[in-house]
N, C-alpha and C positions, 0 to 999 in steps of 0.2 A: 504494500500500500504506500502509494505517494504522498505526503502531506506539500503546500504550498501556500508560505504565509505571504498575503498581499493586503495591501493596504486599501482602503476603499475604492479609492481614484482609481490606480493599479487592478480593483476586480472591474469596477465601472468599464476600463480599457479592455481588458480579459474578455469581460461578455460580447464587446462591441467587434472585438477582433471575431470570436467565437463564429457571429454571425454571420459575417464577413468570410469565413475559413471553410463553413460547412460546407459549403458544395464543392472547391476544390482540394479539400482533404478525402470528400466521398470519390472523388473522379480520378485522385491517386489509388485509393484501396481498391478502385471496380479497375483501373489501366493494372494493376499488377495480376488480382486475379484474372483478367483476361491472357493474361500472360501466360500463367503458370495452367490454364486452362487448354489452352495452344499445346503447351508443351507436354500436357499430360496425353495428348490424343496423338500425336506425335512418339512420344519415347514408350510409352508403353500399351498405345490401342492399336498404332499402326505398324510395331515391329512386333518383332518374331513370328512363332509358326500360327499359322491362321487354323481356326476351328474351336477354340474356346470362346465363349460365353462371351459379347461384349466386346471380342478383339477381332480387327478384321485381320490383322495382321501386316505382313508387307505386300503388297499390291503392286504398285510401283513407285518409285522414288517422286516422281510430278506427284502421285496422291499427296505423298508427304509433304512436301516444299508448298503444294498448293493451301494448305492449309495455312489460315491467314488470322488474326484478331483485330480489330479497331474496340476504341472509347470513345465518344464522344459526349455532350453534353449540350440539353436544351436548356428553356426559361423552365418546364416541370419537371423531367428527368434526365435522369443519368443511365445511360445505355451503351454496356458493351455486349461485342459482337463474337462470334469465332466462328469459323468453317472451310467451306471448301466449296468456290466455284466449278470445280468440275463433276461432269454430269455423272460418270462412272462413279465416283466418289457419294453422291446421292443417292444412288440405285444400291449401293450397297449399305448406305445407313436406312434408306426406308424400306428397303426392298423394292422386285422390279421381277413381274414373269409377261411375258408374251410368249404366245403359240409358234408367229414364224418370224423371227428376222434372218433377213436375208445374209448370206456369205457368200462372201464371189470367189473365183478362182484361183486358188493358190498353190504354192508349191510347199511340200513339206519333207523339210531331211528324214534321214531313218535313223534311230535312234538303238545304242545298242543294249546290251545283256542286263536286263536288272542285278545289281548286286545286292544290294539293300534296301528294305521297305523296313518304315519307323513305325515301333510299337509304341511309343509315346503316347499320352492319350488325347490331346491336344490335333494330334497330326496323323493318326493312326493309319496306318495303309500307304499314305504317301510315300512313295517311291524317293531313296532318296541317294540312289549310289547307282551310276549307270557305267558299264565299260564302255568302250569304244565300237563302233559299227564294225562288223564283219568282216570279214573279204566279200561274199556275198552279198551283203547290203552295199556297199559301193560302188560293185558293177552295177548291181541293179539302178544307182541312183537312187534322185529324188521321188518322192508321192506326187503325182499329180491329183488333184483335187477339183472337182467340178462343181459352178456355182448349185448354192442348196438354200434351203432354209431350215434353220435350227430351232428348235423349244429353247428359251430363256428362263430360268426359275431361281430368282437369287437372292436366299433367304434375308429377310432385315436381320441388322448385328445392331444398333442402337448404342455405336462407340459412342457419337457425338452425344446424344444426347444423357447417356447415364455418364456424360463427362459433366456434363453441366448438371445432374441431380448431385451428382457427388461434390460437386462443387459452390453450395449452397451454402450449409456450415462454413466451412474456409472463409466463403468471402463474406461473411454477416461478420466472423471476427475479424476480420481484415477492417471492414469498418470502422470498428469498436475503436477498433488498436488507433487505427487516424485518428477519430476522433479523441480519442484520450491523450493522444500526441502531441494535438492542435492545443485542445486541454493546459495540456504541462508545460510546455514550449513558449506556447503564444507565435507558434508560425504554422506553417503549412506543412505538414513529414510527406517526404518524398519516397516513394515506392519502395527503395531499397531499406528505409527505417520501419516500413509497415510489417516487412519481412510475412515467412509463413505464409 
């Protein structure tokens, strides 16, 4: 517990600054949580092996870089942002099935011997040790592939948003903590004093 002895004039000031602080001490606490918000769907929703609960895993590197946050602030609120412009990235936070999208014609290498398939439970089944193509597969070449249409079915994973349920708590202390900062100081605590 802090005590803070001030003299009347001194609280008079305190209060006036107070008023004056709230909102950019609240836009420092919502700009860090938006941060650390970013950073959590990043290091730990968008890496490693895909198939648990809430993690999509790695997808590809654009998914991850694409993943952006802003803060900004009106005359009534204080609103931060985080996500991902790209549509891929969408369809696998909400989910996404259609019957036929189309696939055009492609060519596809041949791939060789399974070595290893991961018992992990996370990843299970996924292949994940291949030797080298044949002699056989090499004469043969490439797969040719004729345009088709595919079934799409791709389950919601709901990284972003139980990023943000999870991140609810955090930033109301986050708050607190400005606020109380603003408090003892008599300035404005900048992100990295919010800490947490």
């Amino acid at each position: 517990m802090t005590t803070i002895r001030l003299s009347l004039d001194e609280m008079v000031k305190r209060f006036a600054f107070l008023g004056k602080a709230l909102r950019p001490s609240v836009y420092s606490a919502m700009l860090l949580s938006a941060q650390r918000m970013r950073a959590d769907v990043v290091d730990q929703r968008l890496s490693g092996p895909r198939g648990a609960e809430g993690i999509l895993g790695v997808v590809t590197g654009a998914a991850r870089r694409s993943i952006t946050d802003e803060t900004f602030a009106s005359n009534e609120q204080i609103t931060a942002l985080f996500g991902s412009a790209l549509e891929y990235v969408r369809a696998h936070e909400e989910g996404y099935k259609n019957d036929a999208q189309p696939v055009r014609a492609h060519t596809r290498r041949r791939l060789g011997k399974i070595k290893a398939i991961s018992i992990a439970q996370a990843t299970r089944g996924k292949v994940t040790k291949r030797g080298a193509p044949s002699a056989r597969q090499r004469r043969a070449g490439a797969i040719e592939v004729r345009a088709h249409k595919r079934k799409v079915n791709i389950q919601a994973k709901h990284f972003i948003r139980d990023t943000l349920r999870a991140a609810v708590i955090p930033t109301e202390n986050r708050i607190l903590r400005a606020l109380a900062i603003a408090a003892v100081t008599g300035r404005v605590p900048k992100p990295g004093e919010i800490g947490g």
